[in-house]
C-alpha positions in Angstrom: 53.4 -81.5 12.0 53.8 -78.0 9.5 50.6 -77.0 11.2 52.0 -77.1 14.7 55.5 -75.6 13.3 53.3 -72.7 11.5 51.8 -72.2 14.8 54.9 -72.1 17.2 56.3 -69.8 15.0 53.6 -67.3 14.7 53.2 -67.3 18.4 57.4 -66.5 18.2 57.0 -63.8 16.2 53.8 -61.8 18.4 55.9 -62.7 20.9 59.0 -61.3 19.8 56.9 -58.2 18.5 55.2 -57.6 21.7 58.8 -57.6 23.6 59.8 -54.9 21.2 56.9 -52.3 21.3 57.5 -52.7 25.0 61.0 -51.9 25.0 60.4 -49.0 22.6 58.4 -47.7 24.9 60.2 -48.1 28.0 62.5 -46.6 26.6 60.6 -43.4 25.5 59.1 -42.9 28.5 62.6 -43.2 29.8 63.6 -40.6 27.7 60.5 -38.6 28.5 61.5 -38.8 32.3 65.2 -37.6 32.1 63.9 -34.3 30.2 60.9 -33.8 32.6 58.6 -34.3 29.8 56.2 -35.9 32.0 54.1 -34.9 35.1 55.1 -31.3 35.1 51.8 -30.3 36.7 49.3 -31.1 38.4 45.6 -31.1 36.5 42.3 -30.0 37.4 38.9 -31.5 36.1 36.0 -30.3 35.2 33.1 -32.6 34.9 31.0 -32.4 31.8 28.3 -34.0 30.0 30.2 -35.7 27.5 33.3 -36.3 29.9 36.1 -35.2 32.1 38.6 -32.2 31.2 41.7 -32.3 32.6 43.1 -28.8 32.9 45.9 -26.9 33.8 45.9 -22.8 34.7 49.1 -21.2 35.2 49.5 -17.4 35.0 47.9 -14.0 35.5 46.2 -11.4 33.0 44.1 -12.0 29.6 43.4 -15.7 29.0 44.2 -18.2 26.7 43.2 -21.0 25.4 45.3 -24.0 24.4 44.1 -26.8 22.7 46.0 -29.6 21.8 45.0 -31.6 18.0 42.3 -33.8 17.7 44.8 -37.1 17.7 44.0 -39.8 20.3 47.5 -39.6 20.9 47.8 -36.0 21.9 47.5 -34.3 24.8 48.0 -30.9 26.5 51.6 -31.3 26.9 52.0 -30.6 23.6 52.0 -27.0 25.1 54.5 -27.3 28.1 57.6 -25.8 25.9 55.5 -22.2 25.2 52.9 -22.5 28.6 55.5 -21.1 30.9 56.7 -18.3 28.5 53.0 -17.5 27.8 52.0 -17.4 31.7 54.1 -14.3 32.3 51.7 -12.3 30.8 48.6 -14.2 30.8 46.6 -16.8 31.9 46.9 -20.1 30.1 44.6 -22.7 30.3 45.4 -25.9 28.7 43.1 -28.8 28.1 42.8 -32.2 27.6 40.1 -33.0 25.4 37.1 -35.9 26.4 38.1 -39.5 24.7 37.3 -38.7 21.1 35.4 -42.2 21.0 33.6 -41.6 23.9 31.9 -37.9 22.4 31.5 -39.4 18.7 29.2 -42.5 20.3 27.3 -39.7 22.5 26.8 -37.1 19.6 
């Protein structure tokens, strides 16, 4: 009878944890939305032999180059607060890198 108890609550507790990541992140993409931190722009692709980039170009004159950090969570909208100030003066290219997995297992 502990065995089953042990069990039941163990599947609780996932249960109960998997509820809360989901709220957490309902909530930040919530958050995310209301400050129009998501979908500014619309991406581009370029097809490569270790993957797709997704790219955004915005702007006119000498290019630049943003990349955002090597994190699996990161992204190019890590540039979206300085892209728009940049592309008065330049062109700004911002890039999402290939699936960091996906390059190490083809290197």
């Amino acid at each position: 009878m502990k065995k089953y108890l042990k069990i039941l609550t163990a599947m609780v507790i996932s249960s109960s944890t998997l509820i809360g990541v989901s709220l957490i992140n309902k909530i930040t993409s919530m958050h995310a939305i209301s400050k129009n931190l998501l979908g500014r722009e619309e991406t581009k692709e370029f097809e490569w032999r270790f993957g797709t980039i997704k790219y955004r170009k915005k702007g006119h004159g000498n290019p630049i180059l943003l990349v955002h950090s090597p994190d699996v969570a990161s992204s190019s909208e890590e540039w979206f607060k300085i892209t728009d100030i940049l592309a008065e003066s330049h062109t700004v290219y911002s890039i999402d890198l290939p699936d960091v997995d996906y390059l190490r297992n083809r290197l």
